[in-house]
C-alpha positions, 0 to 999 in steps of 0.5 A: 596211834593205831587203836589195836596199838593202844588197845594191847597197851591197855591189855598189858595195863589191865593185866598188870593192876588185877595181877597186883590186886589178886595178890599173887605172890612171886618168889623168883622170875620163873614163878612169874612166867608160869603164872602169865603162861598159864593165865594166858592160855587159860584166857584164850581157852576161855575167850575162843568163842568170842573171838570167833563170834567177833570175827564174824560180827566184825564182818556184819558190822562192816556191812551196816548189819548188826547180829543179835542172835548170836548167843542164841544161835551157838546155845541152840547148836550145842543144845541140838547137839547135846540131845543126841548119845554119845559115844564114837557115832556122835561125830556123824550124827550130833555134828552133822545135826549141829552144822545143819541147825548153824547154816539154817539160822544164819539163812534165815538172818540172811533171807529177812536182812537181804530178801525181806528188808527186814532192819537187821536189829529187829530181825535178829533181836526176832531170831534171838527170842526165837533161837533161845526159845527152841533151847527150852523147846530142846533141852525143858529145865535140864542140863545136859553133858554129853560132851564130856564122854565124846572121844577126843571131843575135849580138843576142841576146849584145850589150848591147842584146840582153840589156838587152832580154830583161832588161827585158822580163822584168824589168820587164813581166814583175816589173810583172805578178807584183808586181801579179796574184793569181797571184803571191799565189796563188803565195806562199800555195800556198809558205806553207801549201799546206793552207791554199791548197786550202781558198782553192780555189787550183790549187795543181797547175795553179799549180805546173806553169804555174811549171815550165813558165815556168821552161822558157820562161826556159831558152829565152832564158837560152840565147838569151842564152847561146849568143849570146855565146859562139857555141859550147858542148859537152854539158858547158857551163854545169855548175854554173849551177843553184848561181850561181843559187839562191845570187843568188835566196837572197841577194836575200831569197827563202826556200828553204821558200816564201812569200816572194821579191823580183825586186828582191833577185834582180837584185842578188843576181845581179849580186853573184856575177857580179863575184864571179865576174868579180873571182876569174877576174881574179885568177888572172890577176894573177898569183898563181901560187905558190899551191897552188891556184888562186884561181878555185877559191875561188868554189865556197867562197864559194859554198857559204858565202853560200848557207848564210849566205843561208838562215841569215840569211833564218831569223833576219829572219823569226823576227824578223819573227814576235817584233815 
């Protein structure tokens, strides 16, 4: 069976047992569908930019990178673009100024991976420490909300606005990866990158143009991310790299390159953002005499579904080769 197949199976299962443990309470079959339309809508909102940063990372693990720095990239967007005024003038100069500081770090991802052959964990573990420490450099210990007086700003937060971002990066953008000879570029250079510079592929200029689309998707990740909740600090969305490269190895991508799915990346996605949502819930159920809190467990889980992503990900292909 497909994994994107099982994957939404077990979506469906998930949402089922934290509906059932919230308590919720439905009088008639309209109840019940307003309840999941809203839920729905609201987990999409939420999970946009995720989704948007696993497209991309999907794509870097493909090519047997890794990107670590992706939480920090899209605070210090929303970090640069926060310190500018608001008002209607904030479109041609935080915008701009946001867009400039995405494609700048992606660059320099790319120039390390490709240029330096510096390893893509050490470079972008190096990025990560650095893009969050000019969050602090710009924002001190504020927290700033400039967001929530920009005119029509707040689309970008709404369900319409995500469902747009989403579907044109996931749709035109999926149509054209799954049918262009980038992408086979792209699998081959994460397969065997020997083989693919006697195939006379750029490996280099391929491996920088993927970081440089991974800033550009940190660019909208915080569009999505800063119209929705309005305001941040310089230590916002720590740990956003982790939700993401767990969503992008459970959806089927290998973590050693030469094989993904946008597919199983966007269940992959939605699947720990009702986790998430469902143990953030739970700790407001009431369990309160435990000795810890039950949010706390999602790190566990984390860390268990990532180990068990890749170690079922090893097995399916060493099957795959033995048939």
């Amino acid at each position: 069976m497909k994994r994107p197949c099982v994957l939404f199976g077990l979506l469906i299962v998930e949402v089922a047992l934290f509906t059932i443990l919230s308590g919720h309470q439905f009088n008639s079959f309209s109840d019940l569908t307003h309840y999941f339309r809203t839920y729905f809508a609201d987990l999409i909102t939420q999970a946009t930019p995720t989704l948007i940063l696993g497209f991309g990372m999907t794509l870097v693990l493909m090519a047997g990178g890794i990107d670590l720095s992706v939480g920090s990239t899209v605070a210090l967007i929303s970090c640069v673009m926060s310190s500018f005024s608001p008002g209607g003038n904030f479109w041609f100069t935080a915008i701009p100024a946001g867009l400039a500081v995405a494609m700048s770090a992606g660059a320099l991802n790319g120039l390390m991976i490709a240029r330096l052959d510096v390893p893509p964990i050490i470079a972008t573990l190096g990025t990560m420490i650095f893009y969050r420490g000019l969050c602090f450099v710009v924002m001190g210990d504020l927290e700033k909300s400039p967001f929530l007086e920009i005119p029509g700003y707040d689309f970008f937060g709404k369900f319409k606005g995500a469902t747009c971002l989403l579907g044109i990066i996931f749709l035109f953008g999926g149509t054209y990866s799954a049918r262009s000879v980038w992408r086979r570029e792209i699998l081959m250079i994460g397969g065997n990158r020997v083989a693919a510079r006697f195939a006379t592929i750029p490996v280099e200029a391929r491996i920088w143009q993927i970081y440089i689309l991974m800033g550009l998707l940190a660019f909208v990740a915080a569009l999505a991310f800063t119209g929705r909740n309005g305001s941040l600090s310089a230590s916002s969305l720590t740990g956003l790299e982790l939700h993401v490269i767990v969503a992008v190895v459970l959806g089927g991508t290998k973590v050693q390159g030469g094989a993904g799915s946008l597919v199983g990346t966007f269940f992959g996605v939605l699947f720990i953002a009702v986790l998430d949502e469902g143990l953030r819930g739970a700790a407001i159920w009431g369990r309160q005499n435990l000795p810890f809190k039950i949010s706390h467990i999602e790190y566990i889980l984390l860390g268990l579904l990532l180990v068990g992503g890749v170690a079922l990900n090893n097995y399916l292909s060493r099957k795959k080769l033995a048939e």
